[in-house]
KEKE-3310 file (N, C-alpha, C; in steps of 0.2 Angstrom, whole numbers, plus 5000, padded with zeros to 4 digits):
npx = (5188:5203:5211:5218:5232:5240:5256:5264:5282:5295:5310:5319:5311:5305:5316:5319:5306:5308:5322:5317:5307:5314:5324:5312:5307:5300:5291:5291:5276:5269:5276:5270:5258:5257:5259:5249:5238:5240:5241:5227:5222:5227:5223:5207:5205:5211:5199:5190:5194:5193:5181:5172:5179:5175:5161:5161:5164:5154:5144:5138:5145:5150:5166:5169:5176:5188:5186:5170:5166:5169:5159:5147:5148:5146:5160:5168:5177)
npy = (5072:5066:5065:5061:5063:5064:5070:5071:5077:5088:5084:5094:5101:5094:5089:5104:5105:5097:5103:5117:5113:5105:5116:5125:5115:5105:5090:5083:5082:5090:5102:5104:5106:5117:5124:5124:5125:5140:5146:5144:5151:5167:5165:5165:5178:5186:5185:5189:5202:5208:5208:5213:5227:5228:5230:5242:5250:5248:5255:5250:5250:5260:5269:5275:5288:5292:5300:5299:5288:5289:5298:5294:5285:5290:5293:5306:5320)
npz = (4954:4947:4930:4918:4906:4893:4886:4869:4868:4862:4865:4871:4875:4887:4894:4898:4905:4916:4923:4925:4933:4945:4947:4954:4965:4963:4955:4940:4934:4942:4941:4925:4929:4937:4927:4917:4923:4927:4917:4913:4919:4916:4902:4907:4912:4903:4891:4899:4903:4891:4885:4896:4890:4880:4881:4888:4878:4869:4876:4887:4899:4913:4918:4933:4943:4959:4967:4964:4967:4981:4984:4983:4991:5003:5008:5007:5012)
capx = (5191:5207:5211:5227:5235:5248:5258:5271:5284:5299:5315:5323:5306:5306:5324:5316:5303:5313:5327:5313:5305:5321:5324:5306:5309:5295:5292:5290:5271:5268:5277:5266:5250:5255:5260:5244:5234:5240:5239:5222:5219:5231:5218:5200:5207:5212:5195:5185:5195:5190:5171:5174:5181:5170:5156:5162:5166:5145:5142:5134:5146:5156:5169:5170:5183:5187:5179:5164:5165:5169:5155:5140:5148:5147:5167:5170:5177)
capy = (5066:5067:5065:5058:5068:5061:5074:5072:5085:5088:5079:5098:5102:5090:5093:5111:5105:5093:5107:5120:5108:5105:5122:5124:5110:5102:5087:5087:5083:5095:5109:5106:5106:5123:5131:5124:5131:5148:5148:5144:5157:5170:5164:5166:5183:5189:5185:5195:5210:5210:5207:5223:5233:5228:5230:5249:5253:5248:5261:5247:5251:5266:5268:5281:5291:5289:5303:5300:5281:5292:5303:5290:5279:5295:5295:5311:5322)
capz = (4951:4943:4925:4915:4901:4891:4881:4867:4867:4861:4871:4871:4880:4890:4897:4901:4912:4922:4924:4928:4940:4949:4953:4958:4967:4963:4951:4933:4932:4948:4938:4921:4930:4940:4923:4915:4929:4926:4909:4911:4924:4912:4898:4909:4915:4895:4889:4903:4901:4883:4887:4899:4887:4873:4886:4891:4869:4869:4882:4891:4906:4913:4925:4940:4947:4964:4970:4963:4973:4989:4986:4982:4999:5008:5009:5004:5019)
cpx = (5196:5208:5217:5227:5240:5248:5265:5274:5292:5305:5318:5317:5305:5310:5321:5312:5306:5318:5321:5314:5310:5323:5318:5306:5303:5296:5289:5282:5268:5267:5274:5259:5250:5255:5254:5239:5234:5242:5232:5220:5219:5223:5211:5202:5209:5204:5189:5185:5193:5184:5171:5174:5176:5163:5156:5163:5158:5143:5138:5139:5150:5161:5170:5175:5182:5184:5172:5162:5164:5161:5150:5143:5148:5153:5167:5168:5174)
cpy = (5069:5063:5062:5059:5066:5067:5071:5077:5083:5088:5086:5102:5100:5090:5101:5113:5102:5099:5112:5118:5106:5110:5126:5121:5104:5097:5088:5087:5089:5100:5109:5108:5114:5125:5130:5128:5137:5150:5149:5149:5164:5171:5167:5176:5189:5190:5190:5200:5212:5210:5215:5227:5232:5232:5240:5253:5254:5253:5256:5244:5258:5265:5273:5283:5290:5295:5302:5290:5284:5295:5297:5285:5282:5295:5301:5316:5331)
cpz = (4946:4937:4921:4910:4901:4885:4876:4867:4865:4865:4875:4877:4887:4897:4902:4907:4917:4924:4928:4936:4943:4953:4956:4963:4969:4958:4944:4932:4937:4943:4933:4922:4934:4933:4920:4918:4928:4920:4908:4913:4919:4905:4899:4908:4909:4895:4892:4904:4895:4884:4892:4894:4879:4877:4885:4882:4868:4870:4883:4899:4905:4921:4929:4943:4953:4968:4969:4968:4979:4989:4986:4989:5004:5011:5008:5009:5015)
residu = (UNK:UNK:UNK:UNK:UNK:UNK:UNK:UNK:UNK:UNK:UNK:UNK:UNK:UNK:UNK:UNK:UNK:UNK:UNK:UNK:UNK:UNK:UNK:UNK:UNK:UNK:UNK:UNK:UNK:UNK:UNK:UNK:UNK:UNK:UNK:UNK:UNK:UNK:UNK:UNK:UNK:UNK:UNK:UNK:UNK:UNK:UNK:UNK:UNK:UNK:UNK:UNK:UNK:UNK:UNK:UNK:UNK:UNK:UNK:UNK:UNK:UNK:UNK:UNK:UNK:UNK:UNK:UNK:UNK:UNK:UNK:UNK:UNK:UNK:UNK:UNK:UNK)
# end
């Protein structure tokens, strides 16, 4: 179920998306909702790097070289 999102923004803005979205060649709501989208993606994909690296600062992970991946899946000639 989709939703409806009304923004203000400023006219000079505005202008920017319409111009974008042209050369994209897409419409202006289209192009806000891609850039939203991967803003949010951009965002999910921030916060789970930091939880990682908080995680491995813990010592509650480590990370492996890649022969020690080959050698534990029996790759290593």
């Amino acid at each position: 179920m989709n939703k409806r999102v009304t923004l203000d923004m400023p006219e000079e803005m505005h202008e920017l998306v319409v111009k974008y979205a042209a050369e994209a060649g897409t419409q202006p709501d289209a192009y806000l909702l891609e850039m939203i989208e991967e803003q949010l993606e951009d965002a999910y994909f921030l916060r789970r790097a930091q939880e990682v690296m908080e995680a491995r600062a813990r010592g509650e992970s480590r990370t492996y070289s890649l022969d020690e991946v080959k050698h534990e899946l029996g790759l290593d000639d």
